[in-house]
C-alpha positions in Angstrom: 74.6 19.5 18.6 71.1 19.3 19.2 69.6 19.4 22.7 66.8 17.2 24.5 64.6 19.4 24.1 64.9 20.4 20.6 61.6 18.5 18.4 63.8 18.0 14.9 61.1 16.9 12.9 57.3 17.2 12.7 54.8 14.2 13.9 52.0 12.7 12.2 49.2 14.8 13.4 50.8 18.2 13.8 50.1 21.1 11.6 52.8 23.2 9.6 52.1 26.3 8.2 52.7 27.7 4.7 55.0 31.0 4.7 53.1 33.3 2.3 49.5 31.8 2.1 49.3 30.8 5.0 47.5 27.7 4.6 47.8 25.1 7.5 48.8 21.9 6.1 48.3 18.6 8.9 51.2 15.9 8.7 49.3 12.8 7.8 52.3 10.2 7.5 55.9 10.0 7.1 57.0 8.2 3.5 60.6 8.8 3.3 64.0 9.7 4.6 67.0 10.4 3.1 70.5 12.8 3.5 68.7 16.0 3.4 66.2 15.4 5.6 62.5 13.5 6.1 59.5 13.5 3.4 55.9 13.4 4.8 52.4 13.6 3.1 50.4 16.3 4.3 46.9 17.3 3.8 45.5 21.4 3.5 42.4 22.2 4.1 40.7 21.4 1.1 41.6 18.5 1.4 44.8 18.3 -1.4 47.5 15.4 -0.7 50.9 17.5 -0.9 54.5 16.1 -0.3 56.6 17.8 2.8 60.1 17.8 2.8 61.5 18.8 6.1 65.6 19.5 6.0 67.9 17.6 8.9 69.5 19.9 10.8 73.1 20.8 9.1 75.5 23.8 8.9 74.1 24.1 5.5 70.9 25.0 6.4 70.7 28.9 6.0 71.7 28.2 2.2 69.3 25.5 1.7 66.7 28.2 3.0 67.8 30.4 0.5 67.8 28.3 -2.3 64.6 27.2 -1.8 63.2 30.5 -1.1 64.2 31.9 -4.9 63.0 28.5 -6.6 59.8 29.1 -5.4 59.9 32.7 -6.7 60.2 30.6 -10.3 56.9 29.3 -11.3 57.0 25.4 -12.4 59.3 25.3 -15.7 56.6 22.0 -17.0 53.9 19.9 -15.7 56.4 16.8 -14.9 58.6 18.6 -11.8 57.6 18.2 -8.3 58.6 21.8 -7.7 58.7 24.0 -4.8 55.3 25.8 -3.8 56.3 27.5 -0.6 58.5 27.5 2.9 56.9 25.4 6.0 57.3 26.3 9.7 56.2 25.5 13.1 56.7 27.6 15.9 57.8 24.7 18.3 59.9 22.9 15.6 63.8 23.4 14.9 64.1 24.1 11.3 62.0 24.4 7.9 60.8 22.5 5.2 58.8 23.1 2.1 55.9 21.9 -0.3 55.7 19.9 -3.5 52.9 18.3 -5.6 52.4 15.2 -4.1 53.7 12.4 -6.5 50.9 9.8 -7.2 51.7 6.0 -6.3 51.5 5.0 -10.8 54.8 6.7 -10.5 58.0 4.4 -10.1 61.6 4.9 -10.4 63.2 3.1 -13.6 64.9 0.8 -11.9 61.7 -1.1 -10.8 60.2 -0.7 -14.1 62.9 -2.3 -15.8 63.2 -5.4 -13.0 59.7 -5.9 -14.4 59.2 -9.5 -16.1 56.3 -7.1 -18.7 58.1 -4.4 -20.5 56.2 -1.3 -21.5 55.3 -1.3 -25.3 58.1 0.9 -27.5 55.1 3.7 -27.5 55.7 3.8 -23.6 59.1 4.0 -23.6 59.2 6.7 -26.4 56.7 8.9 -24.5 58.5 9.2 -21.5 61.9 9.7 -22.8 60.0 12.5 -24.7 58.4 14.3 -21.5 61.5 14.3 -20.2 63.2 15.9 -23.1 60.6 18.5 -22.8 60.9 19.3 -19.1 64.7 19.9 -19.3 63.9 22.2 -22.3 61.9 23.8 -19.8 63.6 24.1 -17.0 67.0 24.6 -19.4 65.5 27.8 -20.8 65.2 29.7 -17.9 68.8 29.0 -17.0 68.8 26.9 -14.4 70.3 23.3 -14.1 69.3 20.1 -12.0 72.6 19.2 -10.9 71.5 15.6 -9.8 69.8 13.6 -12.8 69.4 9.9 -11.3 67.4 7.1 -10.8 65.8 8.2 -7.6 64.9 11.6 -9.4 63.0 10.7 -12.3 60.3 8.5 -11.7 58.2 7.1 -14.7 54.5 5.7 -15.0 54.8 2.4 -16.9 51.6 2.4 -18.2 50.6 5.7 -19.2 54.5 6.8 -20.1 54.5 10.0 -18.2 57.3 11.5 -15.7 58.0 13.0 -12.1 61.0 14.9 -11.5 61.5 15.2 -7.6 64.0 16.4 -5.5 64.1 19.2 -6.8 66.1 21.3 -4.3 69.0 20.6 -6.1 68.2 22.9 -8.9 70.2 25.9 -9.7 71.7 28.7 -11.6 74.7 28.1 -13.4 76.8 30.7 -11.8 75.7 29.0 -8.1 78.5 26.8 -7.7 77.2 25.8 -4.4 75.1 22.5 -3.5 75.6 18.8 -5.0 77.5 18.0 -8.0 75.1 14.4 -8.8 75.3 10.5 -8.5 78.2 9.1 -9.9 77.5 7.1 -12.4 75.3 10.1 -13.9 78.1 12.4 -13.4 79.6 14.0 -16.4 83.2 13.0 -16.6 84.2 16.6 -16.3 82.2 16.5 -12.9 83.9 13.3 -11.1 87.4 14.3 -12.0 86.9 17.9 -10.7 87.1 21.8 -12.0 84.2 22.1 -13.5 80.5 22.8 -11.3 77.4 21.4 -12.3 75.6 23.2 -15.5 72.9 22.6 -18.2 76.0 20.9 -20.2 76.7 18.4 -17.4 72.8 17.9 -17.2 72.9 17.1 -20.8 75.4 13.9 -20.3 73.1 13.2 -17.3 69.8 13.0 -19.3 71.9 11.1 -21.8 73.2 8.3 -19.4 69.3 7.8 -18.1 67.9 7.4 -21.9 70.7 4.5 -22.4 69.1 2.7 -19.2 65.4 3.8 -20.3 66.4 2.7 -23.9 69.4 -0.3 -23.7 68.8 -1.6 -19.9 72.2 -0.9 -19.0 75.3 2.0 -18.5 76.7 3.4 -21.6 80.2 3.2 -20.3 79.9 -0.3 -18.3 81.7 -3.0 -20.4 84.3 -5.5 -20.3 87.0 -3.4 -19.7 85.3 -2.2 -16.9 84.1 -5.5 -14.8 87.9 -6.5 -16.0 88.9 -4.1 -13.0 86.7 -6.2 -10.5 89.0 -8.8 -8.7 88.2 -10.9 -5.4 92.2 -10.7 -4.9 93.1 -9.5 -1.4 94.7 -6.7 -1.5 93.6 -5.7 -5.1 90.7 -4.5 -4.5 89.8 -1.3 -5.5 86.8 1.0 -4.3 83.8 2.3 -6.3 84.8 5.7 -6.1 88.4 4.8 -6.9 86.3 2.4 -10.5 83.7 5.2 -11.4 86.7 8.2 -11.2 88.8 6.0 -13.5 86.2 4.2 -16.1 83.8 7.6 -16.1 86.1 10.1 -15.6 89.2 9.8 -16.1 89.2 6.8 -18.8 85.6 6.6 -20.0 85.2 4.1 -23.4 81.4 3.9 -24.2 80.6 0.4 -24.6 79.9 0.8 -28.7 82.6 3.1 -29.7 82.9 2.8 -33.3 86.7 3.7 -33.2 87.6 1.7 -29.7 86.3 -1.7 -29.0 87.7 -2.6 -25.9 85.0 -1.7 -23.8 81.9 -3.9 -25.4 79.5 -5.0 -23.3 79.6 -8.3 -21.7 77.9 -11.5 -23.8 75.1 -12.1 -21.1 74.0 -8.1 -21.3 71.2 -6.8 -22.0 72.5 -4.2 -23.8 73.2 -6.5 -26.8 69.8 -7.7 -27.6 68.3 -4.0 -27.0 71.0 -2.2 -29.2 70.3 -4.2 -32.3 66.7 -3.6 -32.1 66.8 -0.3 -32.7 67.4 1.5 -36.5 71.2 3.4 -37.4 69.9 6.7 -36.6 68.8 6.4 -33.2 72.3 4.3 -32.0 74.4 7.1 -33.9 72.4 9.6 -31.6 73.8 7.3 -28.7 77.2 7.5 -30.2 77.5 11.1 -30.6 76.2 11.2 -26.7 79.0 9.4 -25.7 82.4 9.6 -27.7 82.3 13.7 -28.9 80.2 14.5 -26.2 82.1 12.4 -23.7 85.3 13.9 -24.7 84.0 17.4 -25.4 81.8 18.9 -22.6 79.9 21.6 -24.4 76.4 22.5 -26.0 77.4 21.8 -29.4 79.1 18.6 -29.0 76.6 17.1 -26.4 73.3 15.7 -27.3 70.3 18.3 -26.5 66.7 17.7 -25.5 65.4 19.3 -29.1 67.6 16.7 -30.9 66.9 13.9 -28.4 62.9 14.8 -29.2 63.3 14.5 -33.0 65.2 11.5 -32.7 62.1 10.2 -30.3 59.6 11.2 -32.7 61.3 9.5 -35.7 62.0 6.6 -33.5 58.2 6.5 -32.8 57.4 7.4 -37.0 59.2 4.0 -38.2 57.5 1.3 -35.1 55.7 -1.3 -36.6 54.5 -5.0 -36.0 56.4 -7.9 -37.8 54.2 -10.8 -39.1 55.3 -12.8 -35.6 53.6 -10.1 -33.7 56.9 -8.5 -32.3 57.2 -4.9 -32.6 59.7 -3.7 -34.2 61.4 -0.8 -36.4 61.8 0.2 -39.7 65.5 0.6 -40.3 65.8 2.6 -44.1 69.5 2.2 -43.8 68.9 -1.3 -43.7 66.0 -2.6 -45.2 66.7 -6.2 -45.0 67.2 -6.4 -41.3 65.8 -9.4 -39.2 63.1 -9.5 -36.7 64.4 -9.2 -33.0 62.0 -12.0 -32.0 61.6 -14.4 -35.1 65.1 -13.8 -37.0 63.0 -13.3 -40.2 62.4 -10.1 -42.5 59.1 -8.7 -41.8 57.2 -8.1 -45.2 56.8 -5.0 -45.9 54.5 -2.3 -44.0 53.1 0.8 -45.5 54.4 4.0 -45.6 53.2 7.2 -45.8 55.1 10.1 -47.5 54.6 13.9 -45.8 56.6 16.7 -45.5 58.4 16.0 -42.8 59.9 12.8 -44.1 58.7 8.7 -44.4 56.3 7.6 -41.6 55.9 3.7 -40.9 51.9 3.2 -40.7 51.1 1.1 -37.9 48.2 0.9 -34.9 48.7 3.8 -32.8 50.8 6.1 -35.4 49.2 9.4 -34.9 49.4 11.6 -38.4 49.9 15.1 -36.7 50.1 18.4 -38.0 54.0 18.3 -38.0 53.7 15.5 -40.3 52.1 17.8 -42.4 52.9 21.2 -41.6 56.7 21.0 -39.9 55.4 23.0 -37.3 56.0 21.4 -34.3 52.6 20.9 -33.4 52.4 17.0 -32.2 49.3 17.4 -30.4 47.2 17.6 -32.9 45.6 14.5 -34.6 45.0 14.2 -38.2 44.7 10.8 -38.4 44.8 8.1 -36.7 45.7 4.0 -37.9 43.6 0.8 -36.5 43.3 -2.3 -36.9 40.6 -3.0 -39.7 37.4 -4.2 -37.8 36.8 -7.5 -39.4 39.8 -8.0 -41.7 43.3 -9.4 -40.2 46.3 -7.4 -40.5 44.7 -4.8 -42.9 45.1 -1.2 -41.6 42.5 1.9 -41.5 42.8 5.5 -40.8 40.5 7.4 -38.9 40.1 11.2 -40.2 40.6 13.0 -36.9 40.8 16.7 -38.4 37.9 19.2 -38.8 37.9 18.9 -42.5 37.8 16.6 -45.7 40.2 14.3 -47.3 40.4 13.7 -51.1 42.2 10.2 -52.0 43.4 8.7 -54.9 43.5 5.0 -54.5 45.7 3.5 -57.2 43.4 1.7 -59.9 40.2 3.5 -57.8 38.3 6.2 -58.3 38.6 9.1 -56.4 37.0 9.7 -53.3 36.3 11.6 -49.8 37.1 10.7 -46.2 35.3 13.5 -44.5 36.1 14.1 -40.5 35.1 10.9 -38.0 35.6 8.5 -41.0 38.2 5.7 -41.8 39.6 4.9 -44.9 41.3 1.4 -46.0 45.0 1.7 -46.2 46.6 1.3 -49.3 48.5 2.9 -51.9 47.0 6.1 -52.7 47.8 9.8 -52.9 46.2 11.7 -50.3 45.2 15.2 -50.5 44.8 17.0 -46.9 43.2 20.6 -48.0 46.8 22.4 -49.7 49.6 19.4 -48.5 49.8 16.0 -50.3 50.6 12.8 -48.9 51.5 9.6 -50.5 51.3 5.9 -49.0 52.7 2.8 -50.5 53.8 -0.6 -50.0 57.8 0.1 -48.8 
């Protein structure tokens, strides 16, 4: 019990100090509080805007020092998590806190960016579920799990399509079996009905759930049989705890099991409208997510961050605008499919041919060396499609690289796009240095 004259918390104006460096950092305003404890923004000397988290005093509080203490012996696993920096203290002040990045203001959690009436574009959307595949990768590699993959955690920029990852106190070793076990309805089933502790597998479901959200706007396991349960009966009444243990733990039916239909989603979700926008491949990656890897909690039945990547990547390969304006995808299983907007069959955009498989060309399709090259190098630019300047709905591509192209229009002769130049799309074999490409109509 704390005494009168114990200060819990530092004040706006007072100065912490940063255990090995040193530094003095000066509490300029408190932003949040929550369980754990108070967040502040602080300021260092140089003037840097840095986050303060500040823990509520708990009989927990030696371990949360400790676990803190050896995350911030880890550098940052990627550029996307708010991780530790170092161990704050003030003499006259009960407790500690630590440092983080501070997390700029573009940053939102999904919730609010899906309660927006403006949707960001399919680019957006692929981008950030791509950064976040990549920072679990990351952080995955060296071992250590986040134990607590939810909304309030993973903030997203709805503009530019990149990520924050806070909170991250929560992260762990596997073998720690200490600390918090998630938020329910991002808990792995094996999680909420006990005996197993949080791990990079459970994370794995977790990271799953939020991509059905980021992707489908609703929960993958949150369907009619569920809001069935719901009654307004007195005495019938059921807690959420008592729902989430039973419908995601105990009884979970994803809401498009191939094999189990009693759990589709209601007629007014949104998860109808979003799932059939999107091409066979992706939803099977959905479906694997959540029927083998909801039944079978382990790496090789669960869906992983390198095959939620390629899936991304391919996702983002096959975008392209139908003659409504809508974008939309190119479904190769089903080539006749309707337009999500105008309920007609788009003609037919190009394609181009590389080694790593059929690319839809559309404005902002990037042709990178891993199109080329399989070498996992997205980064780099070959080429890059545009609209045509003065011609409607024609396409060009910009030579991006550092060398020449040689192309072979069909019924042209041949010629050379050297680096900074665009060349009309149309069908043509296109020869970049020692790999060939080919573009067509379908």
């Amino acid at each position: 019990m704390s005494t009168a004259s114990e200060i819990l918390y530092p004040s706006v104006g007072d100065e912490v100090t940063m255990r090995r460096t040193e530094t003095v950092i000066r509490i300029e305003s408190r932003v949040a509080e929550g369980g754990q404890g108070v967040v502040f923004r602080g300021m260092d000397s140089h003037g840097h805007d840095l986050a303060v988290k500040w823990y509520r005093k708990n009989k927990y509080l030696d371990r949360q020092y400790k676990q803190i203490e050896t995350l911030t012996n880890y550098s940052r696993p990627h550029p996307a998590f708010a991780w530790p920096i170092d161990i704050i203290s003030h003499p006259s002040i009960v407790g500690f806190g630590y440092t983080m990045a501070w997390v700029e203001a573009r940053f939102v959690s999904l919730v609010e960016m899906l309660k927006k009436r403006v949707q960001p574009n399919f680019r957006t959307l692929i981008s950030i579920g791509i950064e976040l595949s990549e920072a679990f990768a990351a952080l995955h590699s060296r071992g250590l799990c986040y134990r607590d993959i939810n909304f309030g955690n993973l903030l997203v920029d709805p503009y530019q399509g990149d990520v924050a990852i806070v909170d991250n106190d929560n992260v762990g070793s596997e073998s720690n079996r200490q600390g918090i076990k998630g938020t329910l309805r991002f808990m792995a089933p094996e999680l909420i009905i006990g005996g197993a502790a949080p791990s990079i597998v459970t994370d794995l479901y977790s990271l799953g759930v939020f991509m059905f959200y980021l992707f489908m706007h609703g929960h993958p396991l949150e369907g009619q049989k569920v809001n069935a349960s719901y009654t307004w009966d007195k005495g019938q009444e059921q807690s959420e705890t008592v729902k989430v243990t039973h419908f995601f733990g105990e009884n979970p039916v994803f809401v498009y099991d191939p094999w189990d239909e009693s759990n589709r989603p209601e007629y007014d979700s949104p998860v109808i409208r979003w799932w059939d926008i999107y091409p066979e491949f992706f939803k099977n990656i959905f479906i694997k997510a959540f029927t083998t890897g909801l039944k079978d909690p382990s790496l090789m039945k669960r869906v992983n961050e390198t095959q939620w990547r390629g899936a991304l990547r391919q996702l983002n390969d096959q975008l392209f605008t139908c003659d409504c304006g809508a974008a939309v995808f190119k479904d190769f299983d089903h080539p006749n499919k309707k337009c999500w907007n105008c309920g007609g069959v788009s003609s037919n955009a190009p394609v181009i041919k590389v080694p790593s498989g059929t690319c839809v060309m559309s404005p902002g399709f990037n042709l990178t060396r891993h199109h080329l090259f399989k070498d996992f190098n997205y980064k780099d630019t070959i080429g890059a499609v545009e609209p045509h300047p003065t011609i409607p709905r024609q396409l060009v591509m910009r030579n991006m690289s550092n060398i020449s192209w040689t192309i072979e229009p069909v019924g042209e002769e041949i010629k050379t796009v050297k680096p900074g130049q665009r060349m009309q799309v149309r069908a043509m074999k296109i020869h970049f240095d020692k790999i060939d490409a080919d573009i067509s109509d379908n």
